[in-house]
C-alpha positions in Angstrom: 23.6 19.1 32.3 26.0 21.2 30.1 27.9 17.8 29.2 24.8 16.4 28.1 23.9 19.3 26.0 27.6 19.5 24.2 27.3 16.0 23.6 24.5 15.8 21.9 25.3 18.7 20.0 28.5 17.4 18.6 27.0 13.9 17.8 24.2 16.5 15.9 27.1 18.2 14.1 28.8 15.1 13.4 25.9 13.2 12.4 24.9 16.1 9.9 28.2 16.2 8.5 28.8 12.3 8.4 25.3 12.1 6.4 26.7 14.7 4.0 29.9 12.5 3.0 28.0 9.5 3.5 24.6 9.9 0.7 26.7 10.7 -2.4 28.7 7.6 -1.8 25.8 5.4 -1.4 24.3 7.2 -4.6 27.8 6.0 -6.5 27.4 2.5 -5.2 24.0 3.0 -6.5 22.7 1.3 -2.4 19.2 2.7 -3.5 16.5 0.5 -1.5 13.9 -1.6 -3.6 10.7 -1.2 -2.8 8.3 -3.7 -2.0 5.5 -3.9 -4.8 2.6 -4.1 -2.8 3.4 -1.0 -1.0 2.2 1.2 -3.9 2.3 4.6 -2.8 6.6 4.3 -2.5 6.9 3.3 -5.7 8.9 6.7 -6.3 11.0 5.8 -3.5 12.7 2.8 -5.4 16.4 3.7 -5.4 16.6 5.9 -2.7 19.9 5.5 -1.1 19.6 2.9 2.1 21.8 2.0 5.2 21.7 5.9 6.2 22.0 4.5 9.8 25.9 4.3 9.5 25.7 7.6 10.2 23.7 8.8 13.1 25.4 5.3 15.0 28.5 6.2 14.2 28.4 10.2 15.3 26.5 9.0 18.4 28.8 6.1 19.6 31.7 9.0 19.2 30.4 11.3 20.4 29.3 9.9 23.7 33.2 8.0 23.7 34.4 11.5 23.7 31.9 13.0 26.8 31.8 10.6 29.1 33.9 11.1 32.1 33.9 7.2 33.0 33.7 4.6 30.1 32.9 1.6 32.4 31.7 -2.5 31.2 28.0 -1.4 30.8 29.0 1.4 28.6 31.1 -0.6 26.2 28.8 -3.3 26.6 25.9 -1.0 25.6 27.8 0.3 22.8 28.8 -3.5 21.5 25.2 -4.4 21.7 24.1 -1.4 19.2 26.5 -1.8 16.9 26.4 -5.6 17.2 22.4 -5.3 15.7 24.1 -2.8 13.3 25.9 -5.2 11.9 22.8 -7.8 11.9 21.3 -5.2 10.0 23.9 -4.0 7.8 24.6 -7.6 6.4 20.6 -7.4 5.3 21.4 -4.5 3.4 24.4 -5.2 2.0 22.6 -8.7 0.8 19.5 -7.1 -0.7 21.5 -4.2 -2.5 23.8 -6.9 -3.5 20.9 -9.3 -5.0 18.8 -6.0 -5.9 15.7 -7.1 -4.5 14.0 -6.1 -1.1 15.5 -9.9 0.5 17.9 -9.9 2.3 19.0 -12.3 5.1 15.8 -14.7 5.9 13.4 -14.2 8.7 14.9 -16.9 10.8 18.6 -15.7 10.1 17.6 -12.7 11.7 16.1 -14.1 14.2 19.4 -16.1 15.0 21.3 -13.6 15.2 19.3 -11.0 17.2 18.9 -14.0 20.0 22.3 -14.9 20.3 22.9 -10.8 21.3 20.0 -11.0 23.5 20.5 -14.1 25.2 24.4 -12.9 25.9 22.9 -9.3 26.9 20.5 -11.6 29.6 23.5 -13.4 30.5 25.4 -10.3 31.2 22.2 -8.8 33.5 22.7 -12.1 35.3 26.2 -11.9 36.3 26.8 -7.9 36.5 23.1 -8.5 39.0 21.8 -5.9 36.6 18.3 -7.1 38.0 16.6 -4.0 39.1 13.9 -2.3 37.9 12.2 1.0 37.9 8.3 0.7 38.5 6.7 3.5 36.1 5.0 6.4 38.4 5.4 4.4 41.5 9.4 6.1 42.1 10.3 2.6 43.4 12.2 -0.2 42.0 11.7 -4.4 42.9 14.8 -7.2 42.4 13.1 -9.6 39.7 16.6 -11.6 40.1 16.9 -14.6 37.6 13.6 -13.4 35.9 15.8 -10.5 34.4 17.3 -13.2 32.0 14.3 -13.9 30.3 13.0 -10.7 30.2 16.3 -9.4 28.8 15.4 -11.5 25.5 11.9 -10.5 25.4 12.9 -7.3 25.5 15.7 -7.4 22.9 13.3 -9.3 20.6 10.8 -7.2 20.9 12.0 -3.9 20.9 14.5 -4.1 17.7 11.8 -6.2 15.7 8.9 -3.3 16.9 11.5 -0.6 15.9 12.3 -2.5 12.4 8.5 -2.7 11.6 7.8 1.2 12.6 10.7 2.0 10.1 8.2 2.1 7.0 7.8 6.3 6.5 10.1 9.0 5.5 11.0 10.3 9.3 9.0 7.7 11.4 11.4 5.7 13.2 13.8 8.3 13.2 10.9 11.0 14.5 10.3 8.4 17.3 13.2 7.1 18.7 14.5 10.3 18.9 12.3 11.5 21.9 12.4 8.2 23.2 16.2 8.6 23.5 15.8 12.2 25.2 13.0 10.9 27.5 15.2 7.3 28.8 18.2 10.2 29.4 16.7 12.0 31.7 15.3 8.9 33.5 19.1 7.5 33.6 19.8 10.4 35.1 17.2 10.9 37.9 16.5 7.4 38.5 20.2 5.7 38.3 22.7 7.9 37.9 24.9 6.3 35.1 26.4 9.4 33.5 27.9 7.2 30.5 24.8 5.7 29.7 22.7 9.1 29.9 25.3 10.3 27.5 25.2 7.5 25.0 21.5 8.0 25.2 21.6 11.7 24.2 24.2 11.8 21.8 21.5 9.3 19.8 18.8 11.9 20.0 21.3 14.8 18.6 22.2 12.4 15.9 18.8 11.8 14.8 17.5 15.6 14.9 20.3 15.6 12.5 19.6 12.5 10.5 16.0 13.8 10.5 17.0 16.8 8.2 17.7 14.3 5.4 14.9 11.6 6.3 11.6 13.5 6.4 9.5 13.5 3.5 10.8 13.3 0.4 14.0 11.4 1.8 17.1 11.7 0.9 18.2 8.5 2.9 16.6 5.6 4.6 18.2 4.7 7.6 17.8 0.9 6.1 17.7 -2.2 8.9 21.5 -1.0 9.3 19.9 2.1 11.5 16.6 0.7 12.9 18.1 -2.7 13.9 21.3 -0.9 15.6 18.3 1.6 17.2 16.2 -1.3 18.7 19.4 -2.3 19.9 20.3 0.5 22.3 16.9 1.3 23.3 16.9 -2.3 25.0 20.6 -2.3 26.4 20.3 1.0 27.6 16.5 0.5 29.1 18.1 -2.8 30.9 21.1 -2.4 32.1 19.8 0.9 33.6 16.5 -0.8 35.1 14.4 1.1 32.7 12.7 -1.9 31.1 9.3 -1.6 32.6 9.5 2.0 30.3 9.8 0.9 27.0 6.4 -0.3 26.3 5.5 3.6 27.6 8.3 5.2 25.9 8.3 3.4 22.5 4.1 3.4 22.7 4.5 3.9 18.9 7.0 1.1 18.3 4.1 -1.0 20.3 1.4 0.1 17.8 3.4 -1.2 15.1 3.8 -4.5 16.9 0.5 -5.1 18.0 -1.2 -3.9 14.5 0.7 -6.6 12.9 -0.7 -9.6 15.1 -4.2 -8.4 14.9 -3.9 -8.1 10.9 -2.0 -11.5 10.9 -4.5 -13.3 13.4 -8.0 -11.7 12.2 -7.0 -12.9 8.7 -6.2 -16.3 9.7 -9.2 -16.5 11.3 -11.7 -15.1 9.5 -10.1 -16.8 6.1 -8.9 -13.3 4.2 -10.5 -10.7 6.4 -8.3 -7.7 7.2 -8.4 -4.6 10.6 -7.0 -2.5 9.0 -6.0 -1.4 5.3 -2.0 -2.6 5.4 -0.7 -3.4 8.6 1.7 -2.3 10.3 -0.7 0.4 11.1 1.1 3.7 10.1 0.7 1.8 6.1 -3.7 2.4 7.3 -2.6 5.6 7.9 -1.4 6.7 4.6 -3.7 4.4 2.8 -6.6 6.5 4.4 -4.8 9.4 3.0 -2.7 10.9 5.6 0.7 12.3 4.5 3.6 10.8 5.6 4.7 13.7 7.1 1.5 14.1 9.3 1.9 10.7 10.8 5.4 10.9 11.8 4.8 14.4 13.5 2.0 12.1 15.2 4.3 9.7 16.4 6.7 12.2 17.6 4.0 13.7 19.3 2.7 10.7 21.3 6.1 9.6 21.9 6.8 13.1 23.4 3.6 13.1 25.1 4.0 9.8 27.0 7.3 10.6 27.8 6.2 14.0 29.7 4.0 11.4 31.5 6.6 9.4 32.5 8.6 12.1 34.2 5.5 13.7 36.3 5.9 11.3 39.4 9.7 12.6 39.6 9.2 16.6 39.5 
């Protein structure tokens, strides 16, 4: 337990101080995001600096490097992964601060790239017979075998593209994840045991309680798709590869919300020929649009996400 706490307090400190050096140089480079013009309550947000997520990733990757006992394949691999979807992410930014507009790499680029990680994360499940899995409040696990290969891409998929959407308020995505990450620890630790992977999984929540200081409303920084893609990333390497996958649709409930609001908007308007659900989708836009601060949704999130979590552990004390 103490290793878990000193790690995630030096990927806090780290993160904090990273953050420090890293805003004024992104203010110099003038990396401020452009705002989409539909979206009209950011419009003072235009120029805010962006790909903030270089930061918390980096403190938490060296952080849990420096902490854990045993850096084994999965571990690496894990930590590949994440910053493999940085990357992914990072090129988006760089393209749309480049072209100074809110495009960056096209839909299906992204798409591309994010499956070619997935498919080689699936492959990896196959071979390392990573194909266990944890049934929620049951304290049992089943062998799914060669169905973990396919649900190793869903997963991927999913999970970085739901925590890209959520990414849309001052905090949220950051305010998320970061009990998410607390939450999957503790079930690495209980339920499988992998002391690097518990690590890697804390040091991210430090680094976002630090990242946090400089991302709630007004922000200072956007973590950009640099930070939510890299995020998304971890969540589903880590939730995998330590038989956790069956938890991320209770753990990231908010990153589901975000998901799901976006196919109802999408199909009740197709259907209905212009019809909207909800005001904007995804769902946390409804939010604000019905007046809610920014700051009182993504203390809502956190506190669903925390919530659901406590849940989760129940069966196990």
């Amino acid at each position: 337990m103490k290793t878990y706490l000193l790690s995630a307090l030096l990927s806090f400190v780290l993160s904090f101080i990273f953050s420090l050096v890293l805003i004024p140089i992104l203010r110099r480079l003038k990396a401020g995001q452009n705002i989409l013009v539909y979206v009209k309550e950011h419009k003072n947000k235009s120029g805010t600096p962006t790909m903030g997520g270089i930061a918390f990733i980096a403190a938490a990757v060296l952080s849990s490097v420096l902490f854990s006992k045993r850096i084994d394949r999965t571990l690496v691999l894990c930590i590949v992964i994440g910053l493999a979807y940085m990357s992914i992410g990072l090129l988006d930014d760089f393209l749309k601060w480049k072209h100074k507009e809110n495009l960056g790499l096209k839909a299906w680029q992204k798409l591309f790239f994010q499956t070619i990680v997935a498919i080689f994360s699936g492959i990896y499940c196959l071979r390392a017979e990573l194909t266990q899995l944890y049934l929620p409040f049951l304290n049992r696990s089943i062998a799914i075998g060669s169905w973990i290969f396919p649900l190793s891409v869903f997963v991927f998929l999913g999970t970085v593209n739901a925590v890209n959407l959520t990414d849309g308020l001052d905090g949220l995505a950051a305010g998320a994840s970061m009990p998410f990450f607390i939450f999957l620890g503790i079930l690495i630790c209980k339920e499988s045991g992998n002391d690097g992977e518990a690590i890697l999984s804390f040091c991210l929540a430090g680094a976002l309680l630090a990242y946090l200081l400089f991302n709630v409303s007004p922000a200072a920084v956007f973590m950009g798709d640099t930070g939510s893609l890299a995020l998304g990333g971890f969540a589903s390497a880590l939730t995998l590869f330590s038989g956790n996958a069956l938890y991320v649709p209770l753990l990231g409930i908010c990153f589901l919300f975000s998901v799901i609001s976006v196919m109802i908007q999408v199909i009740y308007y197709k259907v209905t020929g212009g019809k909207r659900v909800f005001l904007m989708a995804p769902i946390h836009h409804h939010f604000q649009k019905k007046g809610h601060s920014e700051t009182r949704i993504s203390y809502a999130y956190f506190l669903v996400t925390t919530l659901v979590g406590c849940l989760c552990l129940l069966p196990m004390l």
